[in-house]
N, CA, C and O of each residue as an XYZ file, in Angstrom:
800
protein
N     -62.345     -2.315    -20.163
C     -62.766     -1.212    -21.042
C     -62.022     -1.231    -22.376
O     -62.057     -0.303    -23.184
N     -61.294     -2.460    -22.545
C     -60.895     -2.573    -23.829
C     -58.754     -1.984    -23.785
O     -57.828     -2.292    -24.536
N     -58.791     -1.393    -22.962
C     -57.332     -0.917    -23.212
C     -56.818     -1.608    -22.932
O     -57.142     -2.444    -22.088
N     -55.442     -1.520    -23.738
C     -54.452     -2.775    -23.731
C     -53.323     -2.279    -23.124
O     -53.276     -1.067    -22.914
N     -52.213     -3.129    -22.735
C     -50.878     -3.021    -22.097
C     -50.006     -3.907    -22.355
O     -50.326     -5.095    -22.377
N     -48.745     -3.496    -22.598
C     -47.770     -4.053    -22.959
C     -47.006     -4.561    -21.835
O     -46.786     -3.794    -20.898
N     -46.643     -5.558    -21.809
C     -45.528     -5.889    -20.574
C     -44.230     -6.491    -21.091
O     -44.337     -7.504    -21.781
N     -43.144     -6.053    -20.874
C     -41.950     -6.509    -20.800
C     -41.238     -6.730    -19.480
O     -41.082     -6.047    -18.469
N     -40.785     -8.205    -19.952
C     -39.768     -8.325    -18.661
C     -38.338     -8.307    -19.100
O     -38.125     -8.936    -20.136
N     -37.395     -7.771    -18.584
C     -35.624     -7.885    -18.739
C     -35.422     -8.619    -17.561
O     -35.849     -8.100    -16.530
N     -34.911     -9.623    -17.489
C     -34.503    -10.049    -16.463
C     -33.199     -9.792    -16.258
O     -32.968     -9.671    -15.055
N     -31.887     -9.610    -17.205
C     -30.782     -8.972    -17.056
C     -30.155     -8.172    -18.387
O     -30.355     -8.208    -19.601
N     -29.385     -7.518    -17.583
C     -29.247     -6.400    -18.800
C     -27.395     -6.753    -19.469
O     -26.565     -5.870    -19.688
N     -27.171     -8.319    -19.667
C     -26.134     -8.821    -19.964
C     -26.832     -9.725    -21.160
O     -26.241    -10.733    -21.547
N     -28.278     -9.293    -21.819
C     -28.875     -9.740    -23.144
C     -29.547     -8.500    -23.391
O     -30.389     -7.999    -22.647
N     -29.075     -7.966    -24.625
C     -28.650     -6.619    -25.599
C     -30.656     -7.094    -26.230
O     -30.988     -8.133    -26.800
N     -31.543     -5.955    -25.856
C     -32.694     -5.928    -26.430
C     -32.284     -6.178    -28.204
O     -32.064     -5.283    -29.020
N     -32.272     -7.574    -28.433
C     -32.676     -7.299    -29.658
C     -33.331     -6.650    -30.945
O     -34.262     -5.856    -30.804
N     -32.926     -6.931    -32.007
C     -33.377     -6.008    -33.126
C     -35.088     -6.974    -33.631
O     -36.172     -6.539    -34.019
N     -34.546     -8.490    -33.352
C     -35.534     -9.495    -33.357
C     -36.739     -9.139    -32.711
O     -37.808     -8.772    -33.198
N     -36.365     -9.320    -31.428
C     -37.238     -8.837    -30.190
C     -38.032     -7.570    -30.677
O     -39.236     -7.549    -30.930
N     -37.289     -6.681    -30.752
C     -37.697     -5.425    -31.046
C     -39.452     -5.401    -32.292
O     -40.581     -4.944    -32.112
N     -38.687     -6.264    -33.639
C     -39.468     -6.203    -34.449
C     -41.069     -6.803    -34.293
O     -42.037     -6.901    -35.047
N     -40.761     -7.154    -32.829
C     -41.869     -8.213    -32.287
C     -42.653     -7.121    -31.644
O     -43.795     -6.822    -31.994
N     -42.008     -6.559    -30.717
C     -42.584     -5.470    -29.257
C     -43.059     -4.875    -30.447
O     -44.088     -5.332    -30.945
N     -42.294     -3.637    -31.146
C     -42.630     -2.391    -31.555
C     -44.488     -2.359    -32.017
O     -45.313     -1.563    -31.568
N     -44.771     -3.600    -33.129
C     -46.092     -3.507    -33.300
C     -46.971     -3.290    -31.781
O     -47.804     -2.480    -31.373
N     -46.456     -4.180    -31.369
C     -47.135     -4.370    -30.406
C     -47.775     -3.180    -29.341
O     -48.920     -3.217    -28.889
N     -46.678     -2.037    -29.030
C     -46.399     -1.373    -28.312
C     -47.140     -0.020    -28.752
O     -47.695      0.872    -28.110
N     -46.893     -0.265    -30.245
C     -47.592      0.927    -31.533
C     -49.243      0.817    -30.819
O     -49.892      1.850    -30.654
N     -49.700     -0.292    -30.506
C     -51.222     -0.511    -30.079
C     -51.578     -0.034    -28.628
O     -52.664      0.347    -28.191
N     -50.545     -0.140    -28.093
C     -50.942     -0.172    -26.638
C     -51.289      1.347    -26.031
O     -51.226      2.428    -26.616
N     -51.643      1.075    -24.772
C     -52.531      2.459    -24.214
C     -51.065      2.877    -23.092
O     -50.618      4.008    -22.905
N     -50.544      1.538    -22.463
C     -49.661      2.020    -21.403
C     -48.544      0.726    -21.537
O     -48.849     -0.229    -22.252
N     -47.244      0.744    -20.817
C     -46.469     -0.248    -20.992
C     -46.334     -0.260    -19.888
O     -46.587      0.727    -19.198
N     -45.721     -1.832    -19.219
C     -45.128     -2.083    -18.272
C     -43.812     -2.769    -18.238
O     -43.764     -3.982    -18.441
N     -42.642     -2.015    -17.973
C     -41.664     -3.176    -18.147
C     -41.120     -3.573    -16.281
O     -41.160     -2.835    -15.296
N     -40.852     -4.399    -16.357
C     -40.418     -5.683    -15.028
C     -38.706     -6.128    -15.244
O     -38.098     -6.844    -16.039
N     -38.340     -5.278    -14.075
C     -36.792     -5.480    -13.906
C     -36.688     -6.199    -12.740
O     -35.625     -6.756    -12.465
N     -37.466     -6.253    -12.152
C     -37.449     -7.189    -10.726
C     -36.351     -8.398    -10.693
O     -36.613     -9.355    -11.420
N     -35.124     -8.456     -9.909
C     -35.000     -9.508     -9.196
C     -33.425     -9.727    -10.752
O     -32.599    -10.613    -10.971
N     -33.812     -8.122    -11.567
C     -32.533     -8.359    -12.636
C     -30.925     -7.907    -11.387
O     -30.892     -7.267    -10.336
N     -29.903     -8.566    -12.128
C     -29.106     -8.388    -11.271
C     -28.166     -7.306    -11.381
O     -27.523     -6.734    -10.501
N     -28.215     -7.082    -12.981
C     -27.680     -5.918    -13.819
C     -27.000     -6.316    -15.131
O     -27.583     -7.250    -15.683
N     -25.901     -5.848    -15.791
C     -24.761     -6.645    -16.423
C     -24.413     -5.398    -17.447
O     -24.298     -4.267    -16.975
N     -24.293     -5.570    -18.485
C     -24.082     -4.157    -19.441
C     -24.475     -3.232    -19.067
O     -25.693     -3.226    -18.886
N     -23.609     -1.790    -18.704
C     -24.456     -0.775    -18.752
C     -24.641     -0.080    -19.851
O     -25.413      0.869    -19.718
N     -24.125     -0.263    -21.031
C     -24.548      0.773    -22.643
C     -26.019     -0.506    -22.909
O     -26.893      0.131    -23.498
N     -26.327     -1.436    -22.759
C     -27.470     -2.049    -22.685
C     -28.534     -0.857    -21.936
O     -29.061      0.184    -22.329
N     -28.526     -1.529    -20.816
C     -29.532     -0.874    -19.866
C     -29.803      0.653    -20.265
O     -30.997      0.922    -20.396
N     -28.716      1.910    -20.523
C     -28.953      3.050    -20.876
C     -29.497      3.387    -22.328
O     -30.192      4.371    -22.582
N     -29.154      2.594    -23.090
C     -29.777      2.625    -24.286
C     -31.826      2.195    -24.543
O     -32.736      2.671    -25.222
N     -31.677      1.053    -23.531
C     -32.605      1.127    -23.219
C     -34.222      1.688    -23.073
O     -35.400      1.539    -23.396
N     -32.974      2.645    -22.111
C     -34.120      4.066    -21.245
C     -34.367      4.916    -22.489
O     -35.466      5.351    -22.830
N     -33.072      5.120    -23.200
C     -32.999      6.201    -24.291
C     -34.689      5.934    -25.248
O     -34.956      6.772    -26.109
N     -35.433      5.072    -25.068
C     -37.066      4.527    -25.725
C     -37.421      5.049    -24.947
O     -38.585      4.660    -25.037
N     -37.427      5.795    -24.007
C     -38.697      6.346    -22.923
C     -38.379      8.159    -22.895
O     -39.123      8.956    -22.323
N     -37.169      8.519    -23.616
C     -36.884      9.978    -23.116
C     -37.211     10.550    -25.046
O     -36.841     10.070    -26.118
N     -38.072     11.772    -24.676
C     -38.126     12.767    -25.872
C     -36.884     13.217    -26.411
O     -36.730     13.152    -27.630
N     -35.727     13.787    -25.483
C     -34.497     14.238    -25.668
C     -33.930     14.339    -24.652
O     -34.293     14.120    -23.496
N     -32.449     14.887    -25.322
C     -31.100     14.571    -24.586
C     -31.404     15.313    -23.110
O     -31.920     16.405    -22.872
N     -30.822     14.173    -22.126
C     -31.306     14.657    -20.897
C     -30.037     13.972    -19.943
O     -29.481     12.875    -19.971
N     -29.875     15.210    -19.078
C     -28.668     14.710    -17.880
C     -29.696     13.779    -17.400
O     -30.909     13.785    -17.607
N     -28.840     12.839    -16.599
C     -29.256     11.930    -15.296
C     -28.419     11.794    -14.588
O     -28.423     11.267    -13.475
N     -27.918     12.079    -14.940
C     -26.586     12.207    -13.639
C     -25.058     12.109    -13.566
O     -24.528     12.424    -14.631
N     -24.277     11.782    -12.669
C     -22.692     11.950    -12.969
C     -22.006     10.562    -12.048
O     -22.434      9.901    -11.102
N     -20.618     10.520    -12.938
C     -20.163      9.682    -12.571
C     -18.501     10.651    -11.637
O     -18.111     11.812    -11.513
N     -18.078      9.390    -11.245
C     -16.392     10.097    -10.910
C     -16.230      8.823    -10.769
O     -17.136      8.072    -10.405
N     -14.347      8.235    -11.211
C     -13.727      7.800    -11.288
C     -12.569      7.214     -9.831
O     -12.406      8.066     -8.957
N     -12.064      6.271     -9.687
C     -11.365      6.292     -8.789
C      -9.822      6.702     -9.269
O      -9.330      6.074    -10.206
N      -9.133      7.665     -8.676
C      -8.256      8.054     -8.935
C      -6.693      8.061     -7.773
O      -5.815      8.832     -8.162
N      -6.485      7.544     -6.915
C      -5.674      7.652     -5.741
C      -5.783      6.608     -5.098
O      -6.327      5.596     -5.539
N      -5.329      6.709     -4.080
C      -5.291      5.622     -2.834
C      -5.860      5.691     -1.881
O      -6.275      4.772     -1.174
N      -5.955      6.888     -1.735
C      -6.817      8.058     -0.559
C      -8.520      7.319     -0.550
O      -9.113      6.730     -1.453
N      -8.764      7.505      0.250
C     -10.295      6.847      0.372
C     -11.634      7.809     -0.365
O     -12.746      7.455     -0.755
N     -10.692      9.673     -0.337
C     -11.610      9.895     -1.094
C     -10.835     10.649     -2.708
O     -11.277     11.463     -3.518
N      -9.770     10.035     -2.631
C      -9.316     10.479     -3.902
C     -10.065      9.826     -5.683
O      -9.992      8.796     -6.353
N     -10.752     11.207     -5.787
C     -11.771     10.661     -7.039
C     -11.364     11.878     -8.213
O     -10.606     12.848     -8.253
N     -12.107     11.371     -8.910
C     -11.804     12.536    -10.708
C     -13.409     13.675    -10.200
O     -14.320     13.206     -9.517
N     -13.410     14.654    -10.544
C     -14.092     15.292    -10.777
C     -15.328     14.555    -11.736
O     -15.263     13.696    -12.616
N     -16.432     15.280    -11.160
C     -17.457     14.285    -11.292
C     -18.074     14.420    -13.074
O     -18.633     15.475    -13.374
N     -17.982     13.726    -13.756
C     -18.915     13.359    -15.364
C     -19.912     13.573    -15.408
O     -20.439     13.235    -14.348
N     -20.868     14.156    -16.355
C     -22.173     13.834    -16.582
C     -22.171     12.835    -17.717
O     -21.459     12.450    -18.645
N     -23.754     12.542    -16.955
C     -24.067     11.430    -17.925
C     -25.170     11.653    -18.534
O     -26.036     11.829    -17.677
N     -25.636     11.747    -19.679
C     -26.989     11.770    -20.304
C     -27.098     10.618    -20.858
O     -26.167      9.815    -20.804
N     -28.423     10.305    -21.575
C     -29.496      9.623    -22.436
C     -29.741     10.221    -23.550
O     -30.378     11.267    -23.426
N     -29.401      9.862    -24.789
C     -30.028      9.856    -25.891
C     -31.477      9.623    -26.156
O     -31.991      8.793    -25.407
N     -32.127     10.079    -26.907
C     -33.814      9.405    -27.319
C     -33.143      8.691    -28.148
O     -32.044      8.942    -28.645
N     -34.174      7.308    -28.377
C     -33.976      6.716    -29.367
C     -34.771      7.147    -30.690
O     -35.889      7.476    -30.294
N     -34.718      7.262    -31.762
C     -34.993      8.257    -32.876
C     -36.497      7.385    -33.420
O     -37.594      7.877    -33.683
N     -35.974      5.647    -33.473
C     -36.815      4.745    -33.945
C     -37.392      3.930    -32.749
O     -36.642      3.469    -31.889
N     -39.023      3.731    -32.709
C     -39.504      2.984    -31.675
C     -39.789      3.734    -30.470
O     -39.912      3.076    -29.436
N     -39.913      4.945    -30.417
C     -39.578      5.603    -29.200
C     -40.566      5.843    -28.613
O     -41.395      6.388    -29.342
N     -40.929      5.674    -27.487
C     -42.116      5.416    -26.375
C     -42.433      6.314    -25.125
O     -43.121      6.056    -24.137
N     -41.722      7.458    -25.463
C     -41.421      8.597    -24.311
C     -43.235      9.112    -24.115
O     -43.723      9.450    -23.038
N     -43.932      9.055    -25.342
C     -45.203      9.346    -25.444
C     -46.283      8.020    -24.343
O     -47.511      8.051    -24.258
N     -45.673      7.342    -23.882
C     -46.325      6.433    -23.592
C     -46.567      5.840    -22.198
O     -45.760      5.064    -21.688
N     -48.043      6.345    -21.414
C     -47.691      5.853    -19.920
C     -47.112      4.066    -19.984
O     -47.340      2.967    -20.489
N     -45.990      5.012    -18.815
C     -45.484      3.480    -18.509
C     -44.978      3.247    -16.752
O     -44.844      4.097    -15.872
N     -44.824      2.086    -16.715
C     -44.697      1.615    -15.171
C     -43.480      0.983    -15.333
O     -43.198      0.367    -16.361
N     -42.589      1.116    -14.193
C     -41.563      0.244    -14.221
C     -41.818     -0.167    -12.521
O     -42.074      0.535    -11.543
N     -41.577     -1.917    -12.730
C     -41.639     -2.316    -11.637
C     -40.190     -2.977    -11.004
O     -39.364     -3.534    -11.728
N     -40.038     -2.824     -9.608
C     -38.679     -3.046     -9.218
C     -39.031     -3.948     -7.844
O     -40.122     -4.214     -7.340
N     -37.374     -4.387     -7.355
C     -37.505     -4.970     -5.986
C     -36.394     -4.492     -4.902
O     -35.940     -3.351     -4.818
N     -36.093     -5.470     -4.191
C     -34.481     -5.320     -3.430
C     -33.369     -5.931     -4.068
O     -32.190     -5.859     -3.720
N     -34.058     -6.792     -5.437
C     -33.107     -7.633     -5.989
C     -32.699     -7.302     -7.595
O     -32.555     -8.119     -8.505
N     -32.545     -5.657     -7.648
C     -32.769     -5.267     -8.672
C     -30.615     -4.446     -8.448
O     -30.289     -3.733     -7.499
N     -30.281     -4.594     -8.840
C     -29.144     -4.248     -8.634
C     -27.816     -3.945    -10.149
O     -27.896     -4.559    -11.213
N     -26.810     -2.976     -9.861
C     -25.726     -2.489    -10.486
C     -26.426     -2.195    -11.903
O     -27.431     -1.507    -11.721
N     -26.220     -2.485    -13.197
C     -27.022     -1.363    -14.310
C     -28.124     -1.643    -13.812
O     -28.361     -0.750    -13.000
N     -29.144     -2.547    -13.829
C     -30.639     -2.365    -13.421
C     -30.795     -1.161    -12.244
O     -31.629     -0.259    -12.329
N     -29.924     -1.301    -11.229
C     -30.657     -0.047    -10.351
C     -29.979      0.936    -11.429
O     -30.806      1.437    -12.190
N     -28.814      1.268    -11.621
C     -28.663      2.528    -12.646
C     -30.019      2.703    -14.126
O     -30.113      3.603    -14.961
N     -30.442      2.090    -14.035
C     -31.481      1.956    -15.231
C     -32.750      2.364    -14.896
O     -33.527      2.959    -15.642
N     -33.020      1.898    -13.303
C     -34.022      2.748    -12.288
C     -34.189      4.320    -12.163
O     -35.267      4.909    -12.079
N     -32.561      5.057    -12.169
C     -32.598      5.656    -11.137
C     -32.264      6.561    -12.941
O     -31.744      7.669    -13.065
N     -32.614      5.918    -13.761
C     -32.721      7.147    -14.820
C     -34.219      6.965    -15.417
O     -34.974      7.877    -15.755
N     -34.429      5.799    -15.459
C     -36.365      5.339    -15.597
C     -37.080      6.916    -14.796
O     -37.799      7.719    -15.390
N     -36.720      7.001    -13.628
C     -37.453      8.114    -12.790
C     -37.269      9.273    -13.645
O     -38.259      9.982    -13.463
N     -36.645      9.708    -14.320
C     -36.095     10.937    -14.995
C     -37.441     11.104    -16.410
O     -37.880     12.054    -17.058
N     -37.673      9.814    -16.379
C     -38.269      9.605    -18.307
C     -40.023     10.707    -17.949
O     -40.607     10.639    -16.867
N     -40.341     11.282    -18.717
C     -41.828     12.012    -18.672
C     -42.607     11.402    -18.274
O     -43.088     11.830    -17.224
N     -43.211     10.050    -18.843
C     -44.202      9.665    -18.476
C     -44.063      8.095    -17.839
O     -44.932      7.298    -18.194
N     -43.124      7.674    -17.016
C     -42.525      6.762    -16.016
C     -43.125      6.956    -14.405
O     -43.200      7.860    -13.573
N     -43.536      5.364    -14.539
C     -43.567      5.636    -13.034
C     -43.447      4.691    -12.499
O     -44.164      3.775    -12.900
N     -42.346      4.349    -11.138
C     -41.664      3.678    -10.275
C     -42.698      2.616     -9.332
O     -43.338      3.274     -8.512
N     -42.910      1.540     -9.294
C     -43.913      0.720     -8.439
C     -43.198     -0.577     -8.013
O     -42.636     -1.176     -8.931
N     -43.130     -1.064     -6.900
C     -42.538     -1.959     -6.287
C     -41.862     -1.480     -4.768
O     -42.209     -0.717     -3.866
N     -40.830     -2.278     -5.001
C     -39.783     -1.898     -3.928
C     -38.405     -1.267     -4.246
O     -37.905     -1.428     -5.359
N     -37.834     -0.604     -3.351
C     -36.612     -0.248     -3.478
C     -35.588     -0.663     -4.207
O     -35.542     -1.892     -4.180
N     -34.679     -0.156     -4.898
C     -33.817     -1.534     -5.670
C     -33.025     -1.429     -5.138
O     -32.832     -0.382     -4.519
N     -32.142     -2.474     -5.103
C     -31.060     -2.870     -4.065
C     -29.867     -2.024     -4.272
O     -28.989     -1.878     -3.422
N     -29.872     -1.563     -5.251
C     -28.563     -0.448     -5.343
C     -27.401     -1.029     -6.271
O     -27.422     -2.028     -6.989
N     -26.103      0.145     -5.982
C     -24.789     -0.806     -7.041
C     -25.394      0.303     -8.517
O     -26.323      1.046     -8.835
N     -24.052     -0.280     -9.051
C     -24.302      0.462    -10.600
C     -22.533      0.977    -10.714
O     -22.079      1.888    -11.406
N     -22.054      0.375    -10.113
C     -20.426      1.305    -10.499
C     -19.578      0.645    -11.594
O     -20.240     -0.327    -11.957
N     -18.651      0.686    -12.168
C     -17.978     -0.448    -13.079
C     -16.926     -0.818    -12.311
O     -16.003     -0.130    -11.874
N     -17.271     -2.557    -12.128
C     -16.551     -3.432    -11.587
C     -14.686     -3.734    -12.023
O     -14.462     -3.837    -13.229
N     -13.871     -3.816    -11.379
C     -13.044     -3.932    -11.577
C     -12.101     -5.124    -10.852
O     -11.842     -5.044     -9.651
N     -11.629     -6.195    -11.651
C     -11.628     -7.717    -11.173
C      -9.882     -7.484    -10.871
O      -9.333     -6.805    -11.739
N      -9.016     -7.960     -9.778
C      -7.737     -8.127     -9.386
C      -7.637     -9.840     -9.218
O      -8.639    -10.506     -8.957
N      -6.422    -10.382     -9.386
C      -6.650    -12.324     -8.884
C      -5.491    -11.786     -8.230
O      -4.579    -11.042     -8.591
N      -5.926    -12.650     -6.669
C      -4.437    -12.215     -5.897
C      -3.714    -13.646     -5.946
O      -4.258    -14.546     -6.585
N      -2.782    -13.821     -5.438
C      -1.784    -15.021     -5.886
C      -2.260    -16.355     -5.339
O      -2.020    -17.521     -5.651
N      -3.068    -15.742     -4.356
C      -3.803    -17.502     -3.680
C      -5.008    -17.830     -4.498
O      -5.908    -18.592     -4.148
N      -4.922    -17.091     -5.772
C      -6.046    -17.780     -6.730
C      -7.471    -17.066     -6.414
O      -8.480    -17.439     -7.013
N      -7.501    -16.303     -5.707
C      -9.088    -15.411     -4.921
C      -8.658    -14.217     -6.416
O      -7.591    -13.954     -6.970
N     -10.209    -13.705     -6.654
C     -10.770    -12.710     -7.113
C     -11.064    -11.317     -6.229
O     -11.842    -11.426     -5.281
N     -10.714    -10.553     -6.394
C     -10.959     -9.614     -5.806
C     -11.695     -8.258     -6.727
O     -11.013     -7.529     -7.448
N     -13.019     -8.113     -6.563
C     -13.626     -7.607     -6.850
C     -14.409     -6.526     -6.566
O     -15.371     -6.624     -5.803
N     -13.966     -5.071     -7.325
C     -14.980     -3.780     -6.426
C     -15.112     -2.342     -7.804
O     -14.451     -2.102     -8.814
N     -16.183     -1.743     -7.216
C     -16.408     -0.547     -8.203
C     -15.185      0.283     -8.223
O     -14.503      0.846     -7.366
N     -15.146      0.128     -9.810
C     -13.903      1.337     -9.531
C     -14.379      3.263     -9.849
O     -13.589      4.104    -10.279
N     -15.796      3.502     -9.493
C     -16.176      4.823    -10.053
C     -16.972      4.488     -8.510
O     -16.723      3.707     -7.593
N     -17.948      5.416     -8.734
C     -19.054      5.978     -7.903
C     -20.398      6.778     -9.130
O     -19.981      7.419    -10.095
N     -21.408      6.671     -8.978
C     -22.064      7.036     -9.882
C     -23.737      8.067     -8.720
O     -23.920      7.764     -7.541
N     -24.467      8.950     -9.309
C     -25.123      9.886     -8.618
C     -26.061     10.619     -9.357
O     -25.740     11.112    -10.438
N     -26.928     10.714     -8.996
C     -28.498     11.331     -9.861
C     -28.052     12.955    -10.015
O     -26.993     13.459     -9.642
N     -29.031     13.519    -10.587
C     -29.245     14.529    -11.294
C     -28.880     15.473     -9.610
O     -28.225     16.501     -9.439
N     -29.303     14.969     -9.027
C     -28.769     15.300     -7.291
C     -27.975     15.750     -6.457
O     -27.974     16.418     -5.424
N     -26.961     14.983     -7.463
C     -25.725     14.781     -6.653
C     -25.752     13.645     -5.567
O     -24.794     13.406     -4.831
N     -27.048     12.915     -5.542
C     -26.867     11.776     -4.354
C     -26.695     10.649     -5.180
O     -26.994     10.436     -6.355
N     -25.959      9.744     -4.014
C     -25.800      8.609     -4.750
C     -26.425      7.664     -4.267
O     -26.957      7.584     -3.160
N     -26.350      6.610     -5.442
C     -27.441      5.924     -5.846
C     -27.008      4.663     -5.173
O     -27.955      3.977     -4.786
N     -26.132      4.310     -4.997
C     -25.475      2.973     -4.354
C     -26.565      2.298     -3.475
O     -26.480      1.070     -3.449
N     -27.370      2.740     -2.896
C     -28.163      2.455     -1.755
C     -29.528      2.492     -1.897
O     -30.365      2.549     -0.996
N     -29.726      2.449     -3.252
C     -30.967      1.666     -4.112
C     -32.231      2.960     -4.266
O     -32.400      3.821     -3.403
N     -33.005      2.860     -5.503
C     -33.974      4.160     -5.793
C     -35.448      3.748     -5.142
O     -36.073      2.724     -5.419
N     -35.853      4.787     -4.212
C     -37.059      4.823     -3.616
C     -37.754      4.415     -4.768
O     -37.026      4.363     -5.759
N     -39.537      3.951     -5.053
C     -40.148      3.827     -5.544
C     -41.222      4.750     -5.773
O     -41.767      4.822     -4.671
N     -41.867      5.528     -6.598
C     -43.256      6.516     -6.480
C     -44.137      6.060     -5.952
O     -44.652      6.845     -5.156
N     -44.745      4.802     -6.024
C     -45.449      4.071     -5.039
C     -44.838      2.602     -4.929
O     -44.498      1.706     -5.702
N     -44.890      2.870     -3.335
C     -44.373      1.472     -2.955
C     -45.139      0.517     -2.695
O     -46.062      0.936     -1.996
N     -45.253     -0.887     -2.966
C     -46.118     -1.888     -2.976
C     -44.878     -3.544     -2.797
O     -43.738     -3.748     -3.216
N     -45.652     -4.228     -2.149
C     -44.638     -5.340     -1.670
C     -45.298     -6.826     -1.149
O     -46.059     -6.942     -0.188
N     -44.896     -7.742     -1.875
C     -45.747     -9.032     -1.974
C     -44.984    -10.146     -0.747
O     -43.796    -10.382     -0.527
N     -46.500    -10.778      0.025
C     -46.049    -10.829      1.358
C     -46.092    -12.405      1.058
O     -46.523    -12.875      0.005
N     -45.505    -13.276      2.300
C     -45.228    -14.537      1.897
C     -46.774    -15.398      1.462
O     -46.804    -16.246      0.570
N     -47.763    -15.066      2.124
C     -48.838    -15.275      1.954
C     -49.457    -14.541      0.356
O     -50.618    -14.848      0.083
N     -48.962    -13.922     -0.318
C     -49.357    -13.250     -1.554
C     -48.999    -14.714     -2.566
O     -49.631    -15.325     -3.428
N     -47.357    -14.898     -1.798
C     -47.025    -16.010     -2.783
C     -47.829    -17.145     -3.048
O     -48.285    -17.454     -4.149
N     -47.995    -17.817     -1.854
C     -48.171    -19.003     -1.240
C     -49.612    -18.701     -2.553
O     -49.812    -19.557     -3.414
N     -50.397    -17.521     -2.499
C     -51.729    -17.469     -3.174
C     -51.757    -17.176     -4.328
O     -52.853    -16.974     -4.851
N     -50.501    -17.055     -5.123
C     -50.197    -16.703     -6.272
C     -50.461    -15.325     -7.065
O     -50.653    -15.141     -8.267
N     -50.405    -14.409     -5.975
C     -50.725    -12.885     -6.269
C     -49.753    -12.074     -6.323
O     -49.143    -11.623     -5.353
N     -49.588    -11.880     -7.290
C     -48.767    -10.151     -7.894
C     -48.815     -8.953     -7.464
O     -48.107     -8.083     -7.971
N     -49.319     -8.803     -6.861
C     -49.619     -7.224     -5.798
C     -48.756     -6.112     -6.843
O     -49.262     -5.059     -7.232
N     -47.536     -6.512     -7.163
C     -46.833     -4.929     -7.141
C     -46.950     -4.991     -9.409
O     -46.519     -4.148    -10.196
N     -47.484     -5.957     -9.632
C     -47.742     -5.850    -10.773
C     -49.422     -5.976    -11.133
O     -49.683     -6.076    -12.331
N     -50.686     -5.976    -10.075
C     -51.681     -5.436     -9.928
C     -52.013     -4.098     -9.984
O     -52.811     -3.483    -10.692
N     -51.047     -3.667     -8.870
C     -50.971     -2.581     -8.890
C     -50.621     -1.290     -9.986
O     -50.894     -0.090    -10.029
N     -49.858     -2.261    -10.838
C     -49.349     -1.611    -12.044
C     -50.517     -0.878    -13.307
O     -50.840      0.151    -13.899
N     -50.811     -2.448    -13.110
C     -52.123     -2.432    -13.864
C     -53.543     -1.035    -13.271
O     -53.872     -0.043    -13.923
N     -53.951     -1.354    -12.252
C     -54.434     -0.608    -11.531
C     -54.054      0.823    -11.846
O     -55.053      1.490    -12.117
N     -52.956      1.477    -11.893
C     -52.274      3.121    -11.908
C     -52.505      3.835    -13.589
O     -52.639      4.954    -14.083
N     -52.438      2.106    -14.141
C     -52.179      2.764    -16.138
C     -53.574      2.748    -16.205
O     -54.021      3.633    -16.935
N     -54.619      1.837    -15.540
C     -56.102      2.389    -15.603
C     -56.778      3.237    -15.125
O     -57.929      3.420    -15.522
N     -56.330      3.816    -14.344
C     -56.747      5.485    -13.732
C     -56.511      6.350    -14.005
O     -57.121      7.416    -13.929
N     -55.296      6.024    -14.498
C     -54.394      7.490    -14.441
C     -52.803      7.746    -13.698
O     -52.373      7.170    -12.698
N     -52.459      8.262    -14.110
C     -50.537      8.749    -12.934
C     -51.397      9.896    -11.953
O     -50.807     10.518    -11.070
């Protein structure tokens, strides 16, 4: 019927959306009826990347949720919990614009944090699978036998109060079976397509 769609993929959020990039999408996006962006299978990496991001999909300043800090030794000794908001982005901003974000199990640390504020945006909607979870800021120790020792040093939690560690449900769930592959079918990005042509 003539309507168009935008698709973006991030595959990790440890390459800063360019200004380049940008000058490319924005026309592009200016045309379109609905967007799709594809985080699937990202592993994460920057989180002022990934949140800045989202900040293209939100009208205005909006909680998403809170962080706390590790503070003690105690297993639950933490800081009183942070909020966190999103900025709109002022230029390029797409909050007006149905969009789909598609996810997996292999979507993890800022990407699932990037999920689990995607759900928050007006006109967003969640399709795939679960994302695998994570999102805390990593904190690296080398112990003397030369090993890395590596773990979140915060905890991070939706508008909820739940936390997110354990990956964001999807609005509709959809999931590509070994036989999808083998046939070269997209199911959970059909589907995408499918939702921005009907309707949310």
């Amino acid at each position: 019927d003539g309507r168009k769609f935008v698709y973006i993929g991030y595959p990790e959020f440890s390459i800063q959306f360019s200004q380049s990039v940008m000058n490319y999408v924005a026309p592009l996006v200016d045309e379109a009826d609905g967007i799709i962006v594809d985080i699937r299978n990202n592993p994460g990496g920057v989180g002022s990347y990934g949140i800045c991001f989202a900040g293209r999909f939100f009208s205005e300043k909006t909680l998403v949720g809170y962080s706390a800090r590790k503070s003690g030794l105690g297993y639950d000794d933490f800081t009183e919990l942070h909020e966190l908001f999103v900025e709109p982005e002022s230029n390029n901003n797409w909050s007006h614009i149905p969009t789909i974000l598609l996810t997996n199990r292999s979507v993890y640390s800022t990407a699932n944090l990037f999920t689990s504020i995607m759900k928050l945006a007006p006109n967003v909607t969640q399709v795939g699978g679960r994302s695998g979870g994570g999102g805390g800021l990593p904190e690296t120790y080398y112990l003397p036998n030369g090993w890395a020792l590596v773990f979140p040093s915060n905890v991070l939690f939706d508008v909820q109060k739940q936390h997110i560690e354990n990956g964001i449900e999807p609005d509709i769930e959809v999931h590509i079976s070994r036989q999808d592959e083998i046939d070269g079918k997209d199911r959970i990005l059909e589907k995408a397509i499918e939702v921005l042509n009907t309707g949310f």
